[in-house]
C-alpha positions in Angstrom: 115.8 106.4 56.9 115.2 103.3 55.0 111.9 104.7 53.2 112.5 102.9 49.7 112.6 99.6 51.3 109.5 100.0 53.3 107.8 101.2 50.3 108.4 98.1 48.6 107.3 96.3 52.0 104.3 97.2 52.0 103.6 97.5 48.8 103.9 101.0 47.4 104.2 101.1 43.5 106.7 104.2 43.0 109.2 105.9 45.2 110.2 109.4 44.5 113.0 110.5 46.5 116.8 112.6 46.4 117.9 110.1 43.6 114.3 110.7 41.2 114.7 114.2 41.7 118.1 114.3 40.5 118.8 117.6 41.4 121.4 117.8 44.0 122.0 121.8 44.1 118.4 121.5 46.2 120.1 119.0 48.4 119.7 120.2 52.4 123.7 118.2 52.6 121.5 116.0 55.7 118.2 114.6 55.2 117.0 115.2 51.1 115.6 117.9 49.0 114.3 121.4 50.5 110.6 121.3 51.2 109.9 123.9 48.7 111.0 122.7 45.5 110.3 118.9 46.6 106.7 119.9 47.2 106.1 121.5 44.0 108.6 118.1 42.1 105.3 115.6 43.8 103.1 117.9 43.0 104.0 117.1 39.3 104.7 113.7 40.1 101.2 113.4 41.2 99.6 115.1 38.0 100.9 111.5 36.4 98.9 109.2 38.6 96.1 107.4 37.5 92.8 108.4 39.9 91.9 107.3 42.4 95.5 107.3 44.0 96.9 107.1 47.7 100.2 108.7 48.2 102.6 110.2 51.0 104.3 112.9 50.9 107.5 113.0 53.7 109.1 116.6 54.7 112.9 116.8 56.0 113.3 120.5 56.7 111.5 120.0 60.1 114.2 118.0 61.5 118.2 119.0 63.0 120.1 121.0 62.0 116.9 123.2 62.0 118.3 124.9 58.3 116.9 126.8 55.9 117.6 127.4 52.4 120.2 130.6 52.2 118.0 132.6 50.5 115.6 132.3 53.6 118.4 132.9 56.1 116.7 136.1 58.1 113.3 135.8 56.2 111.6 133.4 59.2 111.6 134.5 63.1 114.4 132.4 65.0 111.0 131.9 67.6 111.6 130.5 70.9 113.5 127.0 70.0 115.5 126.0 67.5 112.7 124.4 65.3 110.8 127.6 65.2 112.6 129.1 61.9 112.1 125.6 60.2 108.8 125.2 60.8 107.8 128.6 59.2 109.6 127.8 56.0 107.7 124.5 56.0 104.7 126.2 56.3 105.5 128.2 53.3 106.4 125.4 51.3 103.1 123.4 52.3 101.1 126.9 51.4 102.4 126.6 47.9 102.2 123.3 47.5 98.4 123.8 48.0 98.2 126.6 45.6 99.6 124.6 43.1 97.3 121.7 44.0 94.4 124.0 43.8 94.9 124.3 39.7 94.9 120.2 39.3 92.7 118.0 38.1 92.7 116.0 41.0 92.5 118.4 44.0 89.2 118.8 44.5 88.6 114.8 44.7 91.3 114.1 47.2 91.3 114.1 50.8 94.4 115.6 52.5 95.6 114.4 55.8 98.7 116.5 57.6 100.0 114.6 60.4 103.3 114.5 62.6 105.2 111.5 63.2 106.5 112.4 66.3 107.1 115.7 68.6 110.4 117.6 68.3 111.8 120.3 70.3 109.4 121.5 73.3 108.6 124.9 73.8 105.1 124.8 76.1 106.1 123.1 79.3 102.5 121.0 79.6 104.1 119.0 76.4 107.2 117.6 78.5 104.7 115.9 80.8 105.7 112.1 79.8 101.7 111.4 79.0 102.0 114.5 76.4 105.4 113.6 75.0 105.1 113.3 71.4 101.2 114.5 71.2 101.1 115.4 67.4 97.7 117.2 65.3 96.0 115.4 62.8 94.3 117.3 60.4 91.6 116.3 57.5 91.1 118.4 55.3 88.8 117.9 52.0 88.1 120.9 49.3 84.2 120.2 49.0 83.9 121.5 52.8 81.7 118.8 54.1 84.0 118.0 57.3 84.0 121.0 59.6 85.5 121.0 63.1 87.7 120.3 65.8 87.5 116.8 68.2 89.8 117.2 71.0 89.2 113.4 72.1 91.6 111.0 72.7 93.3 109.9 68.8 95.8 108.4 67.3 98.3 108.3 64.2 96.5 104.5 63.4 92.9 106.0 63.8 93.8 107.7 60.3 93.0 104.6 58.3 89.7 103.6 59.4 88.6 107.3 58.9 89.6 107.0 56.1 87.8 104.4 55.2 84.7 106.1 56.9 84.8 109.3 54.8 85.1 107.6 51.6 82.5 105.2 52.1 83.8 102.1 52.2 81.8 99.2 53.3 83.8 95.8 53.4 85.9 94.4 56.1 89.4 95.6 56.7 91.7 95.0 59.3 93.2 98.0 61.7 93.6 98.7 65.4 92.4 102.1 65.6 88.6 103.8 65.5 87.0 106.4 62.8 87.4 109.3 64.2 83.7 110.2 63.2 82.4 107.5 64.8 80.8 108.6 68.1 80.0 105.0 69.2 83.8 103.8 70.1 85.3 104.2 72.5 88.5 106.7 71.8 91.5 105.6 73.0 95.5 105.6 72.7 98.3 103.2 73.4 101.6 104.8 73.3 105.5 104.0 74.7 107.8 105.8 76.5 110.0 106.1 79.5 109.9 102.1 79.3 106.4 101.5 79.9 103.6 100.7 77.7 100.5 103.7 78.3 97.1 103.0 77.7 94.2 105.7 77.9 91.4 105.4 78.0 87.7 106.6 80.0 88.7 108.4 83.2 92.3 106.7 83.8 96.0 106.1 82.5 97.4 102.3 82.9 101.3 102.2 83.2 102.4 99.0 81.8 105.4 97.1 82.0 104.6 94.3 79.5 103.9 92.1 82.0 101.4 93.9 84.5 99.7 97.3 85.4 102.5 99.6 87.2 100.1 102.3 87.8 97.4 104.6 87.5 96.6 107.9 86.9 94.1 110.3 86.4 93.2 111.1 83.0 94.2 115.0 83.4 97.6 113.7 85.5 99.4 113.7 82.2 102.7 114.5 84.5 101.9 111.1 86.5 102.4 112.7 89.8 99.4 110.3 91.3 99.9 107.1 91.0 96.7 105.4 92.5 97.2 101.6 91.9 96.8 101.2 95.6 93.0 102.1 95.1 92.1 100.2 91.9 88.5 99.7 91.2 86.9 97.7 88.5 87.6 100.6 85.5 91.1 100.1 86.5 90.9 96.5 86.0 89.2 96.5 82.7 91.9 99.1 81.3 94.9 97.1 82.0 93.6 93.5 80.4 92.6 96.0 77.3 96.1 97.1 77.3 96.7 93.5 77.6 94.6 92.5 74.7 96.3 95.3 72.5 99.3 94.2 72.7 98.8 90.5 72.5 97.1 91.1 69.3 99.7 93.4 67.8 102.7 91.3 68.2 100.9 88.0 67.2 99.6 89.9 63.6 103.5 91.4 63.8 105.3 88.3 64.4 102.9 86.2 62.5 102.5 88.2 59.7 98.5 88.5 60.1 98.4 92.2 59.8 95.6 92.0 57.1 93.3 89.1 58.3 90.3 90.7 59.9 
């Protein structure tokens, strides 16, 4: 997938992959090491950091051929859809990953984000609308139990920095496109593609966008766009495509430009 070289983009110091574990008998024969013994190899890996340290950790047994280790074969229901089985022995893996975290110097200091990069397989039919295509969890989780809760408002995978940033206190300037998610104050919103059309929500409405103008709208709950009601656009409507407009401008002028970190 290219991960060692966008490491080194953007700057990561180490790398640890299939080669650094150099142990190929844990080898899946498709995507890299089983989640279980990976986890518990960065786990190690991370003992060797020097604090305070940000890291990522990617898991591969998620993903097709939906496989698990042979010792697991019959251990994890088969579920409804193929990624069912796999995603129980990841969740095994991540459980002891975190009981083997719990004994480390550094786990009770570190704030763990879990996060998808993109849906899968589709069991629950309201996730094959096109506006739910792809909706992911983010979860924060930190030992010392001062973040409690669940926010079902509109978020997104690049509103993960900035809280970030919030929980730990930061206070300079930094440069991102998404929102704290504990910040009541913004706005939430979320910019997505698919089906060839930019989507921005946002307030009470969807805006369809074709990179050039609005295509539609839609109700916020008409995640199926079944209404399309650009025939009757008011002044919300207006103010949601030129943000969409303004999104995008800005993102391909930092891309292109290579001003991602300016403020």
């Amino acid at each position: 997938m290219g991960f060692l070289g966008f490491a080194n983009i953007l700057g990561y110091d180490n790398y640890f992959g299939k080669t650094e574990y150099a142990n190929d008998a844990d080898f899946d024969g498709v995507w890299g090491i089983w989640d279980e013994p990976f986890f518990q190899y960065y786990s190690r890996e991370m003992n060797k950091m020097q604090q305070p340290f940000f890291t990522t950790l990617f898991s591969v047994s998620s993903h097709e051929p939906y496989e698990v280790p042979d010792k697991y074969h019959g251990v994890f229901p088969k579920g409804d859809v193929n990624i069912h089985q796999t995603i129980g022995y990841t969740d095994m893996a991540l459980q002891k990953f975190f009981a083997t975290a719990k004994k480390q110097r550094w786990y009770d200091n570190t704030i763990f984000i879990i996060v998808a990069d993109h849906g899968n397989t589709i069991f629950y039919d309201e996730y094959k609308k096109e506006g739910n295509k792809n909706t992911v969890p983010i979860m924060f989780y930190s030992p010392s139990g001062k973040y409690k809760g669940v926010n079902d408002e509109y978020a997104q995978q690049i509103d993960i920095f900035p809280t970030l940033m919030d929980m730990i206190g930061y206070q300079k300037p930094f440069r991102s496109w998404g929102r704290s998610l504990l910040d009541n104050k913004t706005e939430p919103f979320v910019v997505k593609y698919g089906a060839g059309y930019y989507q921005f929500m946002q307030g009470d409405y969807i805006c369809r966008f074709d990179g050039k103008k609005a295509v539609g709208f839609y109700k916020r709950e008409d995640k199926a766009y079944a209404e399309n009601l650009i025939d009757q656009r008011n002044a919300q409507m207006d103010s949601l495509e030129l943000r969409c407009k303004a999104f995008l401008q800005d993102y391909m002028y930092r891309v292109i430009d290579k001003k991602l970190a300016k403020p």
